[in-house]
N, C-alpha and C positions, 0 to 999 in steps of 0.2 A: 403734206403741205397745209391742209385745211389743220390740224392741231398746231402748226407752228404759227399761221395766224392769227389762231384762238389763243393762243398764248402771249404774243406780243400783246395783243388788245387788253389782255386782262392787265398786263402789264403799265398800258398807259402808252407803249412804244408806235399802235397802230391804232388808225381811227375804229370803233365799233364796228364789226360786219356782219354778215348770216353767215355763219359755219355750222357742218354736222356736227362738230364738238359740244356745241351749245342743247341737243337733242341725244344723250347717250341712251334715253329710254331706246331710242328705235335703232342703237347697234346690238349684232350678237356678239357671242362672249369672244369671237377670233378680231373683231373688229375692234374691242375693246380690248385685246390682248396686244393689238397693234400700236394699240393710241399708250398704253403704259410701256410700251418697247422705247416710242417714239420718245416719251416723256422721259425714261430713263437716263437716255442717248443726248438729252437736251440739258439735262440736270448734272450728268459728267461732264460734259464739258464746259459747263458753265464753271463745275469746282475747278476741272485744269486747266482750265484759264486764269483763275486766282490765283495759281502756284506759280504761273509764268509772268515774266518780266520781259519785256522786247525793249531791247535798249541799241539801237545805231544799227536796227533790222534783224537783230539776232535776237531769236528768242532763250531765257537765261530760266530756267525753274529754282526761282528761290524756296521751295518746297516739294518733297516727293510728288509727284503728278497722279501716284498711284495708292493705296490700298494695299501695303504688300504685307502679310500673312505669311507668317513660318512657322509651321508645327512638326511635332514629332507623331510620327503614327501610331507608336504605343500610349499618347497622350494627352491624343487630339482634343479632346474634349476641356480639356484643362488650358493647355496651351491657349486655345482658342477664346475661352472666357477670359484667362488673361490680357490677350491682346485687345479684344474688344474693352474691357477697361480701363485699361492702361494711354489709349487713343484719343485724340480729341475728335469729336463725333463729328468735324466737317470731315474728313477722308472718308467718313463711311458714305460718302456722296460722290464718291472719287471711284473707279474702275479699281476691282478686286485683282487682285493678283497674289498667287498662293503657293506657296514652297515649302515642299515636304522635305525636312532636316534631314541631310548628307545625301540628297539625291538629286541627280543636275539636270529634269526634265525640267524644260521651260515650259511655264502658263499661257499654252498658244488657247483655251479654253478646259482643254481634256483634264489636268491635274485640278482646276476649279470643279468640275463637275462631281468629280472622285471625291475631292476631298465635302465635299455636302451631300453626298450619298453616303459615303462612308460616318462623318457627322451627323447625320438625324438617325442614322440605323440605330449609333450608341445611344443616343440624347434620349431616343422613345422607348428603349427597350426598359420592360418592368422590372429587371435586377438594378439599374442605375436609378431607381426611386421616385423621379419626377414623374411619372406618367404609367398607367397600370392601360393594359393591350386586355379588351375582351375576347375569348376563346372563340367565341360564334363568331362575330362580325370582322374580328380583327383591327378594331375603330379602338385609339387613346381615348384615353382624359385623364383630368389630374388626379393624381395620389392623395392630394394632401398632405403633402410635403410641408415642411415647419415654413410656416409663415418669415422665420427670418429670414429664410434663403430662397425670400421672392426674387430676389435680384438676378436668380439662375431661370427664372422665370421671364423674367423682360431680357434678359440675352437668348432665348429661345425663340422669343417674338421679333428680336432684332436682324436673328437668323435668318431667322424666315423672310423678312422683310428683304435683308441682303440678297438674299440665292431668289427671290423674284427681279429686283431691283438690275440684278446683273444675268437677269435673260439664264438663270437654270432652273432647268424643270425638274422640281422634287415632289417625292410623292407625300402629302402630309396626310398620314390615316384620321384626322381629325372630322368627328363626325358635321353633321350640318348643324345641329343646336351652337356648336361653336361660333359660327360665324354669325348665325342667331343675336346671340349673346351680344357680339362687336358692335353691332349694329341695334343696339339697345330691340331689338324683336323677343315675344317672350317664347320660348321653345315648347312645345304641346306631347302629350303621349306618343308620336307617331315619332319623335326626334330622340325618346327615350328609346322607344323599339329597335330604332336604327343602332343606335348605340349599343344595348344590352337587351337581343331579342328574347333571352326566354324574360327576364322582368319585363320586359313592356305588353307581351302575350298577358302574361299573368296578372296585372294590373288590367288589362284589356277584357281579361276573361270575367274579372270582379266585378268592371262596371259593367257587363253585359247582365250577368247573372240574375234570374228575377225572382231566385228565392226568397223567403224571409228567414232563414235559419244560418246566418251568421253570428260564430262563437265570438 
């Protein structure tokens, strides 16, 4: 309740008041996992509401109300870059809904969750090119994939976005310099370690070293 206050006010809909929202330094991360749940919950139904017409007390959806997703599982990967480009990007603000081709399980949650488990396994693994997995740590990063086909790059980040946006917990082996990075921070030796420990030991062991007999 105290975020949907803070949200009308930013809005202009309620007078100024004190809320915890206004103080996120002093929530933990479960308190802030609540307030982007709440925020989530506030932002679909603002979309399905735009899709809906109420005309003589019937409500009429002159628009899908939903985010529906139909892929093939030997193709998921494809499929799914397809439809995110092919969409106009207000439904991706709209509740996911996900249907796996010629199979008649409905998306009561369980088939969304499968299908972005099953999606990031392909998406990170190092024979699919975008992203090479370290042996030690088991943490991505980029390949260095050709620059023209950034675009499979910001559908990765849109993913990502989506499967938080709609309340599923995926596991992204992305190390910490990554979110670093987002957040304009510059990442230090200790965020390389993390990533790739025997390089980060080994540069660690260089600056330690107090010889003078470096070839």
């Amino acid at each position: 309740m105290d975020y949907v206050t803070w949200a009308r006010a930013q809005e202009g809909r309620e007078a100024s008041v004190t809320c915890w929202s206004n103080y996120p330094f002093i929530m933990n991360a479960a308190a802030k996992g609540e307030l982007l749940y709440v925020e989530a919950v506030m932002s679909m139904q603002t979309s399905m509401n735009g899709a809906r017409l109420t005309l003589f007390g019937f409500d009429l959806f002159i628009e899908q109300p939903f985010f529906e997703l139909t892929v093939r599982r030997n193709h998921i990967v494809q499929d799914t870059i397809n439809g995110l480009l092919s969409i106009d990007r207000r439904y991706l603000q709209r509740p996911l809904k996900v249907q796996f081709m010629s199979e008649e399980a409905e998306d009561a949650g369980g088939v969304k969750k499968e299908f972005f488990m099953i999606l990031f396994q392909k998406l990170l693994q190092s024979d699919y090119g975008m992203f090479v997995e370290d042996p030690d740590s088991h943490l991505v990063w980029f390949s260095g994939f050709d620059i023209e086909e950034v675009n499979y790059y910001k559908m990765v980040g849109i993913l990502c976005g989506l499967a938080v946006y709609n309340c599923v917990l995926v596991a992204f082996p992305f190390p910490l310099a990554l979110y670093k990075i987002l957040l304009d921070q510059q990442p230090v030796l200790e965020d390389l370690t993390e990533l790739t420990p025997v390089e980060g030991r080994s540069l660690q062991e260089l600056l330690d070293y107090q010889g003078d007999d470096f070839e």
